[in-house]
mmCIF file of the C-alpha atoms, coordinates in Angstrom:
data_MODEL
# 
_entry.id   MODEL 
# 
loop_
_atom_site.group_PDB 
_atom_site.id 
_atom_site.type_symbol 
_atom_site.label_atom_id 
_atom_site.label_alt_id 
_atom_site.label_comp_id 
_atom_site.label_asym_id 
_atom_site.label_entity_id 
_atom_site.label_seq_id 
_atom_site.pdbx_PDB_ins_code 
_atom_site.Cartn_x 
_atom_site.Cartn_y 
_atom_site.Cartn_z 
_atom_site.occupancy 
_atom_site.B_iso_or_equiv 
_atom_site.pdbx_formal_charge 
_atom_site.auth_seq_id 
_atom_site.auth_comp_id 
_atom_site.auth_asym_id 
_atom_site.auth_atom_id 
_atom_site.pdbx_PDB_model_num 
ATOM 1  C CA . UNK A 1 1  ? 0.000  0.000  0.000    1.00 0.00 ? 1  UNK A CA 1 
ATOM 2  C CA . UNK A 1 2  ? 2.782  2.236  0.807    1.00 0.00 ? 2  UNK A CA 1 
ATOM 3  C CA . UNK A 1 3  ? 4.443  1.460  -2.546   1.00 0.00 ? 3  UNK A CA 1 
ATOM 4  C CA . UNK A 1 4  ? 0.949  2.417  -4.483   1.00 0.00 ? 4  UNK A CA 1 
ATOM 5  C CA . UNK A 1 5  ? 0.874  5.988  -2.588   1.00 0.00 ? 5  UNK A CA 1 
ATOM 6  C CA . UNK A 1 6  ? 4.588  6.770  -3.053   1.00 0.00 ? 6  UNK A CA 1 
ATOM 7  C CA . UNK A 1 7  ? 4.166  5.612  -6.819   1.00 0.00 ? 7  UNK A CA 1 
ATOM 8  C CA . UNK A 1 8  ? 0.764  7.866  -6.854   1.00 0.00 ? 8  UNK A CA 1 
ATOM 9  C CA . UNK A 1 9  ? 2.746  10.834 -5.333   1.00 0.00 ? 9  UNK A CA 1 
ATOM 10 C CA . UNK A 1 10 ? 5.353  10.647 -7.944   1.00 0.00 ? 10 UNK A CA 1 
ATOM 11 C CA . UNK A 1 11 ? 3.223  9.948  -10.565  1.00 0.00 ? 11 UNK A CA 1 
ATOM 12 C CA . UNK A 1 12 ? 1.267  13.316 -9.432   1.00 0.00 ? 12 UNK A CA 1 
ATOM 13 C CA . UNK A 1 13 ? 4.692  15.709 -8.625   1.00 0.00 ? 13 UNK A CA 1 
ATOM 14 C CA . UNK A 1 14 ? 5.809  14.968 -12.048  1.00 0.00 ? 14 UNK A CA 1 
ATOM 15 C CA . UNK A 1 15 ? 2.813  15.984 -13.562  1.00 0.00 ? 15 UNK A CA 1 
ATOM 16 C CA . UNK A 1 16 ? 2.480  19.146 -11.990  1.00 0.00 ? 16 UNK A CA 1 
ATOM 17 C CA . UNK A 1 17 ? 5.911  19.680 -12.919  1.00 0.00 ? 17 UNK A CA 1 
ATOM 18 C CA . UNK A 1 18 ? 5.457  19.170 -16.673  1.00 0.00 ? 18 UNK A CA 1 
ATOM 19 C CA . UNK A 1 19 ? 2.509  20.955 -16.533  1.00 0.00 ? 19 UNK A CA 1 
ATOM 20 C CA . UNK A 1 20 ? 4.850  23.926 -15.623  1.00 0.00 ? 20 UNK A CA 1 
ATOM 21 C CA . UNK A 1 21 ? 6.957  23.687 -18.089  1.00 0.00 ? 21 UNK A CA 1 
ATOM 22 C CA . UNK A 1 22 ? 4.791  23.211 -20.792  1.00 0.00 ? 22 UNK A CA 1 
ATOM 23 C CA . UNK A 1 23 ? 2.633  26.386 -19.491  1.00 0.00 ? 23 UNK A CA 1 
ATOM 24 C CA . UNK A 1 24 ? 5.466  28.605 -19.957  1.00 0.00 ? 24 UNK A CA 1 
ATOM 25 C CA . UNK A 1 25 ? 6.482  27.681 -23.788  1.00 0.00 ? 25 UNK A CA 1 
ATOM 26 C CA . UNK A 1 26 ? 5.457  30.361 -25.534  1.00 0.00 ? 26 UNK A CA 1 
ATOM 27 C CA . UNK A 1 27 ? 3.039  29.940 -28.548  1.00 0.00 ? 27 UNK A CA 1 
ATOM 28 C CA . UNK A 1 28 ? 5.051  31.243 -32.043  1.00 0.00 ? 28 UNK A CA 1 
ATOM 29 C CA . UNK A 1 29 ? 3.306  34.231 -33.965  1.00 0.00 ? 29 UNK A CA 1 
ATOM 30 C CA . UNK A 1 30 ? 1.976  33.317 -37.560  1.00 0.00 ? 30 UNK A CA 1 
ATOM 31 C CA . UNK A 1 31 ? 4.203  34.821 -40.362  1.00 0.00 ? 31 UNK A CA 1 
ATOM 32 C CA . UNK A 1 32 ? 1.422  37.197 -42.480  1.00 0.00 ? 32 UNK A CA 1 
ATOM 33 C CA . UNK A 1 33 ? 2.482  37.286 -46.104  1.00 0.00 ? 33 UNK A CA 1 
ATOM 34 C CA . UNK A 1 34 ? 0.753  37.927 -49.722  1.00 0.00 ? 34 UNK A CA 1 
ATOM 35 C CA . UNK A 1 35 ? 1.300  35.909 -52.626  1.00 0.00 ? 35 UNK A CA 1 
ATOM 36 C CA . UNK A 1 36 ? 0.743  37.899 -55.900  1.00 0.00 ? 36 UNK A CA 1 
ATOM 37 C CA . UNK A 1 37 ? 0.568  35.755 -59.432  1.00 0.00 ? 37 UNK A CA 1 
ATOM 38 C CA . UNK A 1 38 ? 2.878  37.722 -62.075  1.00 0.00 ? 38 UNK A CA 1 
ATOM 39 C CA . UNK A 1 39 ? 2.316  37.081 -65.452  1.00 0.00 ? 39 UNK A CA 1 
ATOM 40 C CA . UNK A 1 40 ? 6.142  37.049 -67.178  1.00 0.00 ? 40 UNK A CA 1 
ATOM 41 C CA . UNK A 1 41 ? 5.081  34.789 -69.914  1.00 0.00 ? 41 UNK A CA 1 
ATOM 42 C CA . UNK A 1 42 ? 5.461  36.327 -73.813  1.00 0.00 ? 42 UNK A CA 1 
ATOM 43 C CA . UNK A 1 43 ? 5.524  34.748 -77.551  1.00 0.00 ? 43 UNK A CA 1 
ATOM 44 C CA . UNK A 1 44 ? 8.959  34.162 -79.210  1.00 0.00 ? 44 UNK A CA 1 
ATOM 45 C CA . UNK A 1 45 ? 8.715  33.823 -82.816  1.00 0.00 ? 45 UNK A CA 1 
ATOM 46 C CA . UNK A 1 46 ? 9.922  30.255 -84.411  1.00 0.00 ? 46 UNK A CA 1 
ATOM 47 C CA . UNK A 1 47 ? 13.431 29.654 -84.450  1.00 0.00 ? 47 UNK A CA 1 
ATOM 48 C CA . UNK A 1 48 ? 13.679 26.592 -87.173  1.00 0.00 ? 48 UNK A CA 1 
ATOM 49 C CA . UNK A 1 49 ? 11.843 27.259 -90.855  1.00 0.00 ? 49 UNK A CA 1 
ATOM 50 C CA . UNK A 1 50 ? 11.180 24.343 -92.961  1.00 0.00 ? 50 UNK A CA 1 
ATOM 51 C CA . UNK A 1 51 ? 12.967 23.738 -96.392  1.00 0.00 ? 51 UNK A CA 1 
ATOM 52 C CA . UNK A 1 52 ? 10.183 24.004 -99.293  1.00 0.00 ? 52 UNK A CA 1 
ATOM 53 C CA . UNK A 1 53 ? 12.529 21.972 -101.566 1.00 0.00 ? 53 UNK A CA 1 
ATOM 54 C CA . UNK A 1 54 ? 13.321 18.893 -99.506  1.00 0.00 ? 54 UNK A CA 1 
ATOM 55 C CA . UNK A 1 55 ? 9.656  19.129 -97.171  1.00 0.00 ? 55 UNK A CA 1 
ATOM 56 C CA . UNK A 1 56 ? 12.421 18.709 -93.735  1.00 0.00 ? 56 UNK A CA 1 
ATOM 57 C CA . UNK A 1 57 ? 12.797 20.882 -90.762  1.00 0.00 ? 57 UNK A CA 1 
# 
């Protein structure tokens, strides 16, 4: 019985004590940021012209 109510006293003082630390963790800000879409995209002309004579590229 004694074992039980040392183990249960432990058991509680522990506890308590990680309670504690775990109070005094602070809690991290959220980073505010704003994604904007860019449009960079443009047309390039076609670099390779086909030979009329021999129908290749």
């Amino acid at each position: 019985m004694r074992k039980i109510v040392l183990s249960l006293f432990i058991f509680v003082m522990v506890s308590l004590m990680m309670a504690g630390v775990f109070a005094t963790i602070p809690k991290p800000s959220v980073p505010e940021f704003t994604v904007e879409l860019v449009d960079l995209s443009y047309d390039m002309p076609a670099s390779t012209t086909q030979d009329p004579i021999q129908d290749r590229l």
